[in-house]
N, C-alpha and C positions, 0 to 999 in steps of 0.2 A: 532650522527652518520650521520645523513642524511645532517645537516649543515657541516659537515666534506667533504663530499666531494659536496655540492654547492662552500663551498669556496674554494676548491681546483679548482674548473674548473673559479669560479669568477677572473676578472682583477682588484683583491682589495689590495692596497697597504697597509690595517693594516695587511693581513695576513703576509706577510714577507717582512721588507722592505732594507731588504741586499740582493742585486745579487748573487746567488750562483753559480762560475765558471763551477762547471759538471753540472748541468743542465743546467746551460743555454748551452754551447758543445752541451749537449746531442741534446735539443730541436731544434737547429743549424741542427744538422742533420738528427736529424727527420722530420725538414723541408723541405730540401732537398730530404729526403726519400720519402715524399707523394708527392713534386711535379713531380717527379720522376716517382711515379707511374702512371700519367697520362702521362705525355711526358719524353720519349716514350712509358714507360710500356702499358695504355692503350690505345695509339693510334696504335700501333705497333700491339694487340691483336686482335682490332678492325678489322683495316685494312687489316689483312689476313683473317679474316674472309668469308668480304664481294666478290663482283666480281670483278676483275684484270680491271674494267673500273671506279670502286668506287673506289679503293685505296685513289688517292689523295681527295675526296670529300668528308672522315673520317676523314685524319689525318688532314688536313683545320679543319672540324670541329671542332676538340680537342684543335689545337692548338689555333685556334681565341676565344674558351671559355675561356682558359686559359689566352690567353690575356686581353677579358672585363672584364671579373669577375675580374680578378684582378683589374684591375679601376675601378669598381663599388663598388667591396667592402671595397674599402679605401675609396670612398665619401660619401657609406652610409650605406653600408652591414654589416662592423664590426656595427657598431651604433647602428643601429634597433634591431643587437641580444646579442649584449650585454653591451646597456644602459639603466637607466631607473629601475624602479621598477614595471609597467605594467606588469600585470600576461601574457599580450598577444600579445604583439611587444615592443622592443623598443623605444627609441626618438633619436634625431636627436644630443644631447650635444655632441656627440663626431664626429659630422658632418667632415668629409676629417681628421678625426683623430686630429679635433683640441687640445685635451687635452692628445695626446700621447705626450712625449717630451723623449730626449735622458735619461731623469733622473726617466722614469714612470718605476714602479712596478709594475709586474703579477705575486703576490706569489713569488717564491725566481726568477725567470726571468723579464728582460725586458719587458715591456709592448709591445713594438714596435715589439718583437720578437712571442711575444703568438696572437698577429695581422695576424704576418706574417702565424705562424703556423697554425691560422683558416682558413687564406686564401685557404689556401693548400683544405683544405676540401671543401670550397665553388668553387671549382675549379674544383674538381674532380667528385661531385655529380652531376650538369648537364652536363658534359663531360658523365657521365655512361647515361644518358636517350638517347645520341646520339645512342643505340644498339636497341630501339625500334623502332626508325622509317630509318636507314638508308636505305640507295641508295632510296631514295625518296621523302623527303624534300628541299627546296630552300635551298640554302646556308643562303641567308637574311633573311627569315623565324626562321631559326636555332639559329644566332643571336640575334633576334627580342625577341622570344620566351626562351633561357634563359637569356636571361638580364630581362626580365619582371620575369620570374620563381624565378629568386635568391631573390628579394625583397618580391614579395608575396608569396613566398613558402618557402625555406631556411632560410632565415631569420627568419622569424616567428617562424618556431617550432623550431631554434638553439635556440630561448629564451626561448622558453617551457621548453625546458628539458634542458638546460646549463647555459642558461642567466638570471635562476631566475624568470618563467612563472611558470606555472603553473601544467606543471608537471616535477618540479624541484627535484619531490620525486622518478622517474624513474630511473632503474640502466641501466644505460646508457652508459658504458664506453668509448668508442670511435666512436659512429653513428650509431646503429643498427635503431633506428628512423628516427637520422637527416641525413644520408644521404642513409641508403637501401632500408629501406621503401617508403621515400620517391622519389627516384632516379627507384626502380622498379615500384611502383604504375605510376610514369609521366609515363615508357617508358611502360606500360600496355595500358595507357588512352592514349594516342598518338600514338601507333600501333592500336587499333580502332576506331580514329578517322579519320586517316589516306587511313587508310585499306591498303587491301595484296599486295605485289607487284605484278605485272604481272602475274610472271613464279610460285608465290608461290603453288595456288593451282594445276597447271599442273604438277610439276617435283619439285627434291628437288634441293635445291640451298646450294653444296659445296662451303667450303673454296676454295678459288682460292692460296694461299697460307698457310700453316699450319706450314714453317719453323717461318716465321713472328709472326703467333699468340702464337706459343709455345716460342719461346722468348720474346717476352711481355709477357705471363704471367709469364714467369720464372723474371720478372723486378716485376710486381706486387707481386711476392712471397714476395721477398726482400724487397721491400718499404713496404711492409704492417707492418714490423717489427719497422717501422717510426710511421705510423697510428695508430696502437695500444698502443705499447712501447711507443711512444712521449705523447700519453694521458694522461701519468700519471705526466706530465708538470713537470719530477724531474727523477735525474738520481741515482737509486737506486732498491729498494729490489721489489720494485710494476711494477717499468717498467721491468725488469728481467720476472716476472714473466708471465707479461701481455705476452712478447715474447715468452716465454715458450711456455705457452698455445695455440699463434698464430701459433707458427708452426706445434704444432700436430694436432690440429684442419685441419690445412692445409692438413699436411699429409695424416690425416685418411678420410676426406672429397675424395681427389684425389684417396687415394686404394678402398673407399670405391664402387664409381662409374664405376672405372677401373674393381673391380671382378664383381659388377653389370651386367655392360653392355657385359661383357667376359661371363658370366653365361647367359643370357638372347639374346644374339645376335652371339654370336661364336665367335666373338673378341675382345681384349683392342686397343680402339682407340686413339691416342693421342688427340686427341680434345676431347675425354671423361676426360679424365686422368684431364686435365689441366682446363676443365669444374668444376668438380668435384672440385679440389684444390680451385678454386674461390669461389664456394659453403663454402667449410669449413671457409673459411679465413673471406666471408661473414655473416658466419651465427656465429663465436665467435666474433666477433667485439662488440657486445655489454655485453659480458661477460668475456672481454678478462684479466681484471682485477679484477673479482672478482671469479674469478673460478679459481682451481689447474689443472694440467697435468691431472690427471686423467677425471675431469671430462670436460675441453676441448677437450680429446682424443673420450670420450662417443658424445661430440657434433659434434662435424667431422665427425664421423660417421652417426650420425641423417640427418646431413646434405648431406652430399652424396647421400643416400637413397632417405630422402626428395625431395630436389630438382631435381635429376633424372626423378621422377613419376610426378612433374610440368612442367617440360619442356615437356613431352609428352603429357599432358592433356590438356598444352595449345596451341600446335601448332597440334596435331594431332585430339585432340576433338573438343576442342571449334573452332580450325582455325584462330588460332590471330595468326598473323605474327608478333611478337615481334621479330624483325629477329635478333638479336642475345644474346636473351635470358636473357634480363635482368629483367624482374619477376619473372619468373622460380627460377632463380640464387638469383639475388641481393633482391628484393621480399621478395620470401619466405623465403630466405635465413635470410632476417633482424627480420623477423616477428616472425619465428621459435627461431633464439638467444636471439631477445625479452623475449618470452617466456620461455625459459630454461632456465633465466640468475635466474629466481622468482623459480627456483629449485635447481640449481647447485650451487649460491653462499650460499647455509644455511649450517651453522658448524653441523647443524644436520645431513649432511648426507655426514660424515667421509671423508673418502680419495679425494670422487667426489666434496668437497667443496673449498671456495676458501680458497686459504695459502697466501693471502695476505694481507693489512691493511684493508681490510673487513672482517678476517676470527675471528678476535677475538670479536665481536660481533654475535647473532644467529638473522636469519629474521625470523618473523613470515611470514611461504609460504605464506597462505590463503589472509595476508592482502596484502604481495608484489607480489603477482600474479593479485592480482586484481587492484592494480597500474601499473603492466607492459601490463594487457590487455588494459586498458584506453588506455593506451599511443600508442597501438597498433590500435586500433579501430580509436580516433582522430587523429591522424598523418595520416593513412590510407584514412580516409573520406575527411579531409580537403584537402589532397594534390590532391585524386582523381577531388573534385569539382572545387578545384582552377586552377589546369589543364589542365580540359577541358576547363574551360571561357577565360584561356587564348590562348589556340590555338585555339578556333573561334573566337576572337579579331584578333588575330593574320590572318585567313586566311581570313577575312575581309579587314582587313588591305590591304595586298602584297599577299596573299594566299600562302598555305601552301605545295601544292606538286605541282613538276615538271610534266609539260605535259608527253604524253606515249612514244613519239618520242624521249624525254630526256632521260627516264629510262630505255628505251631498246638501248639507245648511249650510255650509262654511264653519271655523272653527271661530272667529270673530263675536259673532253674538253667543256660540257655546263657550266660550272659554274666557270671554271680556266681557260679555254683555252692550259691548260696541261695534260700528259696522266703519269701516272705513271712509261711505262714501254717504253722504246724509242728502239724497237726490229728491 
């Protein structure tokens, strides 16, 4: 079972070596779908978020990671995570993709195609760290700091737990490790090392626009049905059902926060509402294929909850300016579906379990809980120490935030010499 789905996520030409038309379709636009969800979806979320002098100093950011990472990860990023037999990076044999060719196999898809589709991911994980430290950071900094992160960060544990490392035994479906964990842990460790904006402990600092971020995340709803659904690298009864579960999960994450915050404050805020939705879609991602409707619907719900009571603990108690809430969210969010994926996918527990090509096999909890904590704990520690070494390399380097004069200008006309809004 457990080699069942290593080689499913492996780029191994004995597993199937005929192209199969709907999957590959499918995967086509699953690709499409996650890249999607970073431009626009989460630049677009971002960007309304922050203040109407950051706007373009966000969506820059999102879009220029999406531009390196993508050249990095065709010359070495695919490589490192998924060549090699090393329990703990890659090697270099498939260096600029030498060994992709128009005729390579990844299970019933193109090899060039399941490249293309990781890319998406590696794309979109340090694009999400851009919400810990915005309207504060260098542009070149920003740069600097995920082009160094995707190699010793991303890469590394995409091999741990997909490319045949070492915790290759983790139920992992679509990133709850390789990209929330580790994507909330950087934006935690880099909103303290950074420290608070300005204005943060004096006043609270609204969205400057809210139609913006509620449509990115209504993009992110959508692509998320790429990210999950496309994981199952084949278009059928497992990708169905992974979207199934992605959208209640979604759903009941978004009502869950919405009566939350309605009960606890006096109002349903759209920025709650849409908060919330990000939490659920967050926290099923790593369970989004091995758990049924029902017990996706139970997760979205946990996660609403969850997350809710982090995002206040951390900006209200502790005072991290994680300024747009990406451990709260993405974080907990990974850590939590980590952990509930070692409950929800066991056939022992009827309706809440998964109904898909994992349901007809039972886990034992006790041993796959203590496999999804490892994987929680390592993914956790490593990302946080690798982290920070690299943003004091980094502020070393070119250093890492904008003088005060900058961040109370906006970073927009310092860093672009353009203003978002031309009034």
């Amino acid at each position: 079972m457990k080699k069942f789905i290593l080689l499913a996520l492996l780029p191994m030409t004995a597993f199937a070596d005929v192209i199969n038309g709907a999957d590959t379709a499918w995967i086509m636009t699953s690709t499409a779908l996650v890249l999607f969800m970073t431009l626009p979806g989460l630049a677009l979320f971002y960007g309304g978020l922050v203040r109407s002098n950051n706007i373009l100093s966000v969506l820059m950011q999102c879009f220029a990671i999406a531009g390196i990472v993508s050249m990095l990860w065709f010359i070495a990023g695919y490589s490192l995570a998924f060549s090699g037999d090393n329990p703990f990076i890659g090697n270099l044999s498939n260096f600029m993709l030498a060994q992709v060719t128009i005729d390579s196999v990844s299970g019933s898809i193109p090899e060039s195609l399941f490249a293309m589709f990781q890319m998406t991911f590696a794309i979109i994980t340090p694009a999400l760290i851009v919400g810990g430290f915005a309207e504060r950071m260098k542009f070149s900094a920003v740069l600097l700091f995920s082009s160094i992160w995707l190699f010793v960060v991303y890469a590394p544990i995409t091999h741990w737990v997909w490319g045949g490392g070492w915790l290759g035994d983790t139920l992992d479906y679509a990133g709850g490790t390789v990209v929330h964990i580790t994507a909330g842990v950087a934006a935690l460790v880099a909103a303290i090392v950074l420290g608070p904006r300005q204005e943060f402990l004096k006043k609270p600092i609204p969205p400057h626009n809210m139609t913006m971020t509620f449509i990115g995340a209504a993009m992110l709803w959508v692509g998320w049905f790429g990210f999950n659904g496309g994981s199952a690298l084949s278009a059928g009864g497992d990708a169905a059902m992974a979207i199934l579960a992605t959208h209640l999960s979604a759903a009941a994450g978004a009502m869950t926060w919405m009566f939350y915050e309605w009960i606890k404050f006096g109002k349903p805020t759209a920025l709650g509402s849409v908060t919330g939705m990000v939490a659920g879609l967050g926290t099923i991602t790593p369970a989004s294929g091995f758990v049924g409707p029902a017990g996706a619907l139970v997760i979205g719900i946990i996660a609403g909850a969850i997350c809710f009571n982090a995002v206040i603990i951390i900006k209200q108690k502790f005072k991290i300016d994680d300024s747009l809430d990406v451990f709260p969210v993405h974080g907990v969010g990974g850590i939590c579906g980590t952990i509930l994926v070692g409950f929800f996918a066991s056939k022992e527990l009827g309706i809440f379990s998964g109904q898909g090509g994992w349901s007809h096999e039972a886990i034992v909890i006790s041993d796959q809980l203590q496999i999804q904590l490892t994987a929680v704990v390592a993914t956790a520690a490593y990302t946080a120490l690798a982290t920070f070494v690299i943003l004091k390399i980094v502020d070393v380097v070119i250093g890492l935030r904008v003088d005060s004069q900058t961040e109370t200008q906006g970073l927009d006309l310092d860093s672009h010499g353009e203003t978002g809004y031309n009034l």
